[in-house]
C-alpha positions as CSV (number, residue, x, y, z in Angstrom):
1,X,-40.2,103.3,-62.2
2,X,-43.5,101.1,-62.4
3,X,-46.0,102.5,-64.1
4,X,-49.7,101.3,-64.4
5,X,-52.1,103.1,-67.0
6,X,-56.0,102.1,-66.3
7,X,-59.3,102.4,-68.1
8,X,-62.4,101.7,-69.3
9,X,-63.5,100.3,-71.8
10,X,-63.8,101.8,-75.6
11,X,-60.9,103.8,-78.0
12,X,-62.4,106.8,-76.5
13,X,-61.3,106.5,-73.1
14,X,-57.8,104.0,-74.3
15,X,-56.4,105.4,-76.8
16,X,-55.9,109.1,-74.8
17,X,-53.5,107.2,-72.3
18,X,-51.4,105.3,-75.3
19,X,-49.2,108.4,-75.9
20,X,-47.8,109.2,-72.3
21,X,-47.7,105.0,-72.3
22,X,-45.1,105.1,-74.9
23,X,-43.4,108.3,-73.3
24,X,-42.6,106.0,-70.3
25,X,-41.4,103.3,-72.5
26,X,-39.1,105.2,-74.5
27,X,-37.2,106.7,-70.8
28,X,-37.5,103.1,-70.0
29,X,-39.5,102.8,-67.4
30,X,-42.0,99.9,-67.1
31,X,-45.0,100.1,-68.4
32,X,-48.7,98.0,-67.3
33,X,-52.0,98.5,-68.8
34,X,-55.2,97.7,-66.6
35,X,-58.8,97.2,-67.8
36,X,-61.6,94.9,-68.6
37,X,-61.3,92.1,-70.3
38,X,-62.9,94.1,-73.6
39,X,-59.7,95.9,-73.4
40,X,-57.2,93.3,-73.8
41,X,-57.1,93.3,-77.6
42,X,-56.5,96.7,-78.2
43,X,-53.9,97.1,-75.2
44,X,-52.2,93.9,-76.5
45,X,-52.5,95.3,-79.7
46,X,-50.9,98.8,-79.6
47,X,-47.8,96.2,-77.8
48,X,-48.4,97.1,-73.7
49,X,-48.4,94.5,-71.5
50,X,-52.1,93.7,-69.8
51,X,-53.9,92.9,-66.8
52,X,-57.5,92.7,-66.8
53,X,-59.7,93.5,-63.7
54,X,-63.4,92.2,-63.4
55,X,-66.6,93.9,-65.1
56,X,-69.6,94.3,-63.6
57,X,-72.2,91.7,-63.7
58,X,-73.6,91.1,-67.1
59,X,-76.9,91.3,-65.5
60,X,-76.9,94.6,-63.9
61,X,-74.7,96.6,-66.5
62,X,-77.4,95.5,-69.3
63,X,-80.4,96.4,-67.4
64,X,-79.0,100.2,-67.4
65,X,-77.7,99.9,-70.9
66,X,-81.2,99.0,-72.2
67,X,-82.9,102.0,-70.1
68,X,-80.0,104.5,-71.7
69,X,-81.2,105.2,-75.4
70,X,-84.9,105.6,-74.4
71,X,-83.3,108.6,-71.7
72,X,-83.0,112.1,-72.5
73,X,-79.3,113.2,-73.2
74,X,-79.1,114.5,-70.3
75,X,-80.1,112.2,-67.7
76,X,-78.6,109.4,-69.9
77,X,-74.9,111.1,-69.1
78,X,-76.2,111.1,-65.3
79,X,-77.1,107.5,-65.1
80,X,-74.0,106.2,-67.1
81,X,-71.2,108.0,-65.1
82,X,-73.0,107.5,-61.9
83,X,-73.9,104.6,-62.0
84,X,-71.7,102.5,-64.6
85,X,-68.4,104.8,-64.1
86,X,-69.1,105.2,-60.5
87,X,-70.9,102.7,-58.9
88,X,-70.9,99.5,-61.0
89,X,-67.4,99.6,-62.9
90,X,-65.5,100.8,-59.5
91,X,-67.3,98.4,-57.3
92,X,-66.1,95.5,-59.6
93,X,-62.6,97.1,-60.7
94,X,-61.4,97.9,-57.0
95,X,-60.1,94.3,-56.1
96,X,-58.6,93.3,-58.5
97,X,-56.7,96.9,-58.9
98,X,-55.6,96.9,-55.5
99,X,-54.2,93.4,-55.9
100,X,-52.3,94.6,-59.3
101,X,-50.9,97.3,-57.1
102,X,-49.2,95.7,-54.6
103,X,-48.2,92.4,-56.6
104,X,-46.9,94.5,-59.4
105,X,-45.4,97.3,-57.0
106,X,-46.2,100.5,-59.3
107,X,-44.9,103.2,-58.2
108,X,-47.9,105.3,-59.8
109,X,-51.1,105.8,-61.6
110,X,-52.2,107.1,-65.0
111,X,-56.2,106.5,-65.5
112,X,-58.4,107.6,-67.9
113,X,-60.7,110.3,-65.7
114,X,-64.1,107.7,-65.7
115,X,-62.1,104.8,-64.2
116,X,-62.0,105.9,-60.4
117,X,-61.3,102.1,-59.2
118,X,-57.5,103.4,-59.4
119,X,-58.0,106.1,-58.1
120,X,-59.3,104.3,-54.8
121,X,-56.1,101.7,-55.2
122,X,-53.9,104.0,-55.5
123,X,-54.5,106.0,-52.4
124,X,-55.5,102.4,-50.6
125,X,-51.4,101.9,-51.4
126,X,-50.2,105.5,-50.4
127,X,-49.4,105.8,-54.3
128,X,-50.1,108.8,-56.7
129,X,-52.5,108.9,-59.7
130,X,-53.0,111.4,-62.2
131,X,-55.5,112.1,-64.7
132,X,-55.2,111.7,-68.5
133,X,-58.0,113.8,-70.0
134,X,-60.3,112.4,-72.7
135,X,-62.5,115.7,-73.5
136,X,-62.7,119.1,-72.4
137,X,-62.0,120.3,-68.5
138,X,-66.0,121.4,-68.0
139,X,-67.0,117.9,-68.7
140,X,-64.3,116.2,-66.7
141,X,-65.8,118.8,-63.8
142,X,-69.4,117.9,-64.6
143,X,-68.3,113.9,-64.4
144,X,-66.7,114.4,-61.2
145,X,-69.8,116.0,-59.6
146,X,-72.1,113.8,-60.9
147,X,-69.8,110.0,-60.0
148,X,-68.9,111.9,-56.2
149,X,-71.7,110.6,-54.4
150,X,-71.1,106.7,-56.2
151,X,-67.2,106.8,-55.6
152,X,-68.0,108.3,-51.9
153,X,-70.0,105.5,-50.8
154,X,-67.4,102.9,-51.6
155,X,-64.5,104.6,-50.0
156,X,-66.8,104.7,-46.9
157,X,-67.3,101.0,-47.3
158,X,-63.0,100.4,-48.1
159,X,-62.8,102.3,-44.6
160,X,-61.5,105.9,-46.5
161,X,-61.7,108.8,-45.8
162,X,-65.2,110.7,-46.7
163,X,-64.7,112.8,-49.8
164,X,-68.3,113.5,-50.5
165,X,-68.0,116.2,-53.6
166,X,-65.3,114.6,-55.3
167,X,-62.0,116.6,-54.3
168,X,-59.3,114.0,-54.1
169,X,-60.4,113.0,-57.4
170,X,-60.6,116.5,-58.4
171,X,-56.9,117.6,-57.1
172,X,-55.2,115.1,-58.9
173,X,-52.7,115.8,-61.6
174,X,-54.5,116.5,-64.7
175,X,-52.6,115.4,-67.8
176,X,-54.1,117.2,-71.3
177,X,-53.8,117.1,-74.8
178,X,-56.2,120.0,-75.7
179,X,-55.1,123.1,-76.5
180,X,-55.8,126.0,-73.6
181,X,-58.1,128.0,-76.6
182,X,-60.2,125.0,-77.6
183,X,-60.2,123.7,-74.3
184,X,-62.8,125.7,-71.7
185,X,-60.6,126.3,-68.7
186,X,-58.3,124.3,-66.1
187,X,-58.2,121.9,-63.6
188,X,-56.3,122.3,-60.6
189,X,-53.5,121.0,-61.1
190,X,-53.2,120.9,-65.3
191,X,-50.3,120.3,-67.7
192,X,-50.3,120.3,-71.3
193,X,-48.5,118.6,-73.8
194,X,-48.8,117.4,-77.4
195,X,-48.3,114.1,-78.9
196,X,-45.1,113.5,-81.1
197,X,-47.3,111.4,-83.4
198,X,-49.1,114.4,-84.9
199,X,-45.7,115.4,-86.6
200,X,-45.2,112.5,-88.5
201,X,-45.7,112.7,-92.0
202,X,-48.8,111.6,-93.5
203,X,-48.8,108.4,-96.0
204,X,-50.2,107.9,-99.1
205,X,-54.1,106.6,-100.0
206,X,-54.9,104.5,-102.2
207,X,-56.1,105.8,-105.8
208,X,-59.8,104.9,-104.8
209,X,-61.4,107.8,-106.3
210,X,-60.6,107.5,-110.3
211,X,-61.0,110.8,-112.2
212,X,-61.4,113.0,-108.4
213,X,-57.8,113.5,-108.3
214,X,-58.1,117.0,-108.3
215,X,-61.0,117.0,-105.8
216,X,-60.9,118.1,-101.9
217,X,-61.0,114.8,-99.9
218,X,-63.4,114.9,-97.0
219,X,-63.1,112.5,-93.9
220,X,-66.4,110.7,-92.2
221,X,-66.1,109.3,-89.2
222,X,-68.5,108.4,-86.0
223,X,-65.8,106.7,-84.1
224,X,-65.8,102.8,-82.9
225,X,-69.0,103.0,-80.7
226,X,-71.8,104.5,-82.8
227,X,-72.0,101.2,-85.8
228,X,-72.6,99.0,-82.8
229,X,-76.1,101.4,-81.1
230,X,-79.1,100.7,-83.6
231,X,-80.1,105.2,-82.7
232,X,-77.1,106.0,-84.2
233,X,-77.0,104.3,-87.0
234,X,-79.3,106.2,-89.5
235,X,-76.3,108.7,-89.3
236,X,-74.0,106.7,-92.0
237,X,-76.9,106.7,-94.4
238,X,-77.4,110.8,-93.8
239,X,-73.5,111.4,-94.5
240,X,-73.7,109.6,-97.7
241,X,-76.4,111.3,-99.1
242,X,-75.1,114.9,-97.6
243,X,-71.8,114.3,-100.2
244,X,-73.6,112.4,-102.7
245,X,-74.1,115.3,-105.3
246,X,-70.7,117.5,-104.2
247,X,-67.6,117.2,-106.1
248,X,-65.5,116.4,-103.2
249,X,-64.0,112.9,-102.4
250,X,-65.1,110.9,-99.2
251,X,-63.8,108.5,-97.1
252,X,-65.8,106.9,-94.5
253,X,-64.2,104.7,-92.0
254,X,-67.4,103.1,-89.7
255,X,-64.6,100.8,-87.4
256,X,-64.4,97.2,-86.7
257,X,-67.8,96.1,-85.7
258,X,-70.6,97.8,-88.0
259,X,-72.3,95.2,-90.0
260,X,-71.6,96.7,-93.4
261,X,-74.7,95.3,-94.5
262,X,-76.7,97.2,-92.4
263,X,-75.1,100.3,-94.4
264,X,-77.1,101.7,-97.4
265,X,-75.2,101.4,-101.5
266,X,-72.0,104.2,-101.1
267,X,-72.3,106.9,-103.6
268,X,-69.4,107.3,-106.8
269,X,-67.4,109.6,-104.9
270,X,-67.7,108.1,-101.1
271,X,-65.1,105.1,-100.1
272,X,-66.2,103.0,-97.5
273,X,-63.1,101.0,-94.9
274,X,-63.7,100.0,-91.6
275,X,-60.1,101.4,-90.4
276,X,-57.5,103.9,-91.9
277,X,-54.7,105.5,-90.4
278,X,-56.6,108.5,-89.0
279,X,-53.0,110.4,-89.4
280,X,-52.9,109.3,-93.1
281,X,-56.1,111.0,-94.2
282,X,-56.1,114.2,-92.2
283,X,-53.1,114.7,-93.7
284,X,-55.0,115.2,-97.1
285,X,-58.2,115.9,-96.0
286,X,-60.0,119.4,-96.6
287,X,-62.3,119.0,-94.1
288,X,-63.7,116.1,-91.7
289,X,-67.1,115.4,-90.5
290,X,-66.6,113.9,-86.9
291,X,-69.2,112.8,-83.9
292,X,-67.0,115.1,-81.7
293,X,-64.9,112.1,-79.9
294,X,-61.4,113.4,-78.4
295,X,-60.0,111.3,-80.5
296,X,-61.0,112.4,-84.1
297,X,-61.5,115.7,-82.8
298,X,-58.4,116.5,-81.3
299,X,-56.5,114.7,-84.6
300,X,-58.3,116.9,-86.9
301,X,-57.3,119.9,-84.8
302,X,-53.4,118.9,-84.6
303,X,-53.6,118.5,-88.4
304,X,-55.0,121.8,-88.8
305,X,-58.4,120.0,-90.3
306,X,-61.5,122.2,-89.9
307,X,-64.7,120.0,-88.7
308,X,-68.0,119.5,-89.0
309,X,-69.1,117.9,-85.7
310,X,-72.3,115.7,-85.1
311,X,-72.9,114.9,-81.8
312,X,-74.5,111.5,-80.9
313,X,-74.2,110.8,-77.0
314,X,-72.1,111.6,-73.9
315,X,-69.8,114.3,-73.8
316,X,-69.9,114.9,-77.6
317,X,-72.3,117.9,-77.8
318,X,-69.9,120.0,-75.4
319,X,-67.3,119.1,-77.5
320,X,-69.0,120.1,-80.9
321,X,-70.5,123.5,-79.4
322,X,-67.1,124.0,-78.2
323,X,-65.2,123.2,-81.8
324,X,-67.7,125.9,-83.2
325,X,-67.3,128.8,-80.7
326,X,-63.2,129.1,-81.4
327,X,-64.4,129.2,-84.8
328,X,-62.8,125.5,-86.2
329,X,-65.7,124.0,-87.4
330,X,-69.3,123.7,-87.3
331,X,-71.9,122.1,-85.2
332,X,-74.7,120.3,-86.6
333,X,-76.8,118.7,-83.7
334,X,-79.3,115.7,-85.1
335,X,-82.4,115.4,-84.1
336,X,-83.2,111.6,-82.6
337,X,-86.6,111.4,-83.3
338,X,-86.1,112.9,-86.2
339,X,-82.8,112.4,-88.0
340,X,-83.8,113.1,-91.8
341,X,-84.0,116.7,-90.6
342,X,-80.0,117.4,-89.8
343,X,-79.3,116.2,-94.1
344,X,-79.3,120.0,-95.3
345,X,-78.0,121.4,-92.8
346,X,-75.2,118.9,-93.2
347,X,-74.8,119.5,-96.5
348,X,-74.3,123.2,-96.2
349,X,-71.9,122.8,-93.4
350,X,-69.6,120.7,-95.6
351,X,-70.2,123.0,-98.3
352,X,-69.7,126.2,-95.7
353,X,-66.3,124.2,-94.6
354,X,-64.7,123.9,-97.8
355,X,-65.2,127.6,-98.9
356,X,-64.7,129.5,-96.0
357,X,-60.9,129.9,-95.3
358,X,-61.2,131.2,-91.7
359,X,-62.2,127.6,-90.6
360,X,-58.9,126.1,-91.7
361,X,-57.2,129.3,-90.7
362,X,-58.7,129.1,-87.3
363,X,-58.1,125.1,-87.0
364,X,-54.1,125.5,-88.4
365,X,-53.7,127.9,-85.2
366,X,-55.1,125.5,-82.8
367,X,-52.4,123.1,-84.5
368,X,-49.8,125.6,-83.9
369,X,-50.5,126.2,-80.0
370,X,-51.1,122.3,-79.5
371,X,-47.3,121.9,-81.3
372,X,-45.8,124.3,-78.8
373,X,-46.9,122.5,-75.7
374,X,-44.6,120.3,-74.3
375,X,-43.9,117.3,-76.2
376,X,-46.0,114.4,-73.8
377,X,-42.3,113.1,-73.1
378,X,-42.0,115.5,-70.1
379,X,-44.5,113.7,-68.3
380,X,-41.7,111.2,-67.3
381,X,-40.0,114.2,-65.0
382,X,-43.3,115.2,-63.7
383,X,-44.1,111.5,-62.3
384,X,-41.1,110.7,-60.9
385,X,-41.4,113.9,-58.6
386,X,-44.8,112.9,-57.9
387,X,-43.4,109.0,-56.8
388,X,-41.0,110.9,-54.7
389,X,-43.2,112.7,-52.5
């Protein structure tokens, strides 16, 4: 069986789809990786085979991306997924998808929920997709509504069939890592499983806190997205000095493309890389202060990590009200025109983290009912019945 995996760009939206990737590869199927051109180093770099499909025009995708920060949170989620996700990024996938289709002959589709170019391929080559979540099933639901109208208009102009409110894109397979208690509900047609990944055994860090040995180590990170937008910036500067004064041990990973310069002096206790194996530290962390990604959320949750999530833009604020209502963690939203004002409630939350047991206890159940799911391996059994039909 040919399989082709698709998505957008950034970790957020990727790195979901690498597990079930490798599930493939390991029964032996063949496995293809489709995105933009932004995408090849990290799809080439977790070993998939890659075939890019055009961006949008540089032109038009800026001139949205520059009205985005200035945009209320709200309408700045509207105007990305409708028009980037929807209108711009499928208008400029769909060609070179359907091409990728037919010369590559997959048999089916696994996309990452904002890229609905395949989704339009797929069903252009009488193929099935499926849906690999990247947050919770209310936000895929609230995406969906609002990229309907977008996607609609340019199966109209392919010669499809109308689907004005988003229901072929809504009845598709959904493929989830979330647990059912931290996630909000299901989709249609949902399956869970967990990743084999979280039960490997942590490794070692390096001795970079001399004298802290005995010291709970927290882990700080705002994903790979935040070091590169100037608004969210001031947020590395607020973490530091939340943990400055507290006798834990921090590690702050900022990613690959944060000027480090642009980052105020680290405090004794805080060690500053721009990449650790996120499975290394939660598996010695005591708490983690996250911006409420799927990525380091979910992580922390499979390790059993409570959190302390700070929301900066798109479907993070869902996320971190969600973490805090099943009781894992704690939300602490930040102003934007006023960041300064989110540093003591930061501090407390950290502080509240570490000696409050119930937030472990609550996280180390989620990591109990996302280990009983099915490991993401029976996803091979469920596509080849769906490439059957």
């Amino acid at each position: 069986m040919r399989v082709l995996f698709s998505s957008t760009r950034g970790a957020g939206h990727f790195n979901p789809l690498v597990p079930f990737a490798r599930a493939f590869e390991r029964a032996g199927h063949e496995v293809l990786v489709a995105g933009p051109p932004v995408l090849a180093d990290a799809a080439r770099g977790a070993g998939f085979d890659f075939r890019l499909f055009d961006p949008p025009p540089e032109d038009e995708l800026g001139e949205i991306w520059e009205r985005v920060p200035e945009l209320p949170q709200e309408e700045a989620n509207r105007v990305v997924v409708s028009e980037i996700f929807g209108r711009l990024n499928t208008t400029a996938a769909l060609p070179g998808l359907r091409a990728e289709i037919e010369e590559w002959r997959a048999d089916i589709v696994l996309r990452d929920p904002n890229e609905y170019g395949s989704a339009l391929a797929a069903e252009l080559h009488g193929i099935p997709h499926a849906r690999v979540a990247i947050s919770l099933v209310s936000v895929e639901e609230l995406g969906i509504g609002i990229a309907a109208e977008s996607v609609d208009a340019i199966r109209r102009d392919e010669g499809m069939s109308p689907d004005p409110v988003g229901d072929r894109l809504r009845n598709a397979p959904y493929l989830s890592t979330f647990p059912p208690s931290l996630d909000d509900g299901d989709a249609p047609d949902t399956h869970r499983f967990h990743d084999p990944e979280w039960d490997a055994p942590a490794g070692d860090l390096p001795g970079w806190w001399a004298g802290r040995d005995d010291q709970p180590l927290v882990y700080v990170t705002f994903g790979s997205v935040a070091g590169q937008l100037p608004q969210a910036l001031p947020v590395y500067g607020l973490a530091m000095r939340a943990v400055e004064d507290l006798p834990v041990r921090v590690l702050l990973t900022v990613g690959r493309d944060l000027d480090l310069d642009a980052l105020p002096s680290a405090p004794d206790n805080v060690r500053v890389e721009r990449w650790v194996p996120q499975q290394d530290v939660l598996g010695h962390a005591a708490a983690a202060v996250v911006h409420g990604g799927s990525g380091s959320t979910l992580g922390a949750i499979a390790a059993g990590v409570p959190l302390v999530v700070v929301p900066l833009f798109a479907d993070q604020p869902q996320n971190a009200a969600r973490v805090a209502e099943v009781g894992a963690g704690i939300a602490v939203v930040p102003d934007r025109e006023a960041p300064e004002a989110a540093l003591g409630p930061l501090r407390e939350a950290i502080l509240e983290l570490l000696g409050d047991e119930s937030y472990g206890e609550r996280a180390t159940a989620l990591a109990s009912e996302s280990r009983a799911q099915p490991v993401v391996d029976e996803v091979v059994p469920l596509a080849e019945r769906l490439a059957r039909r």
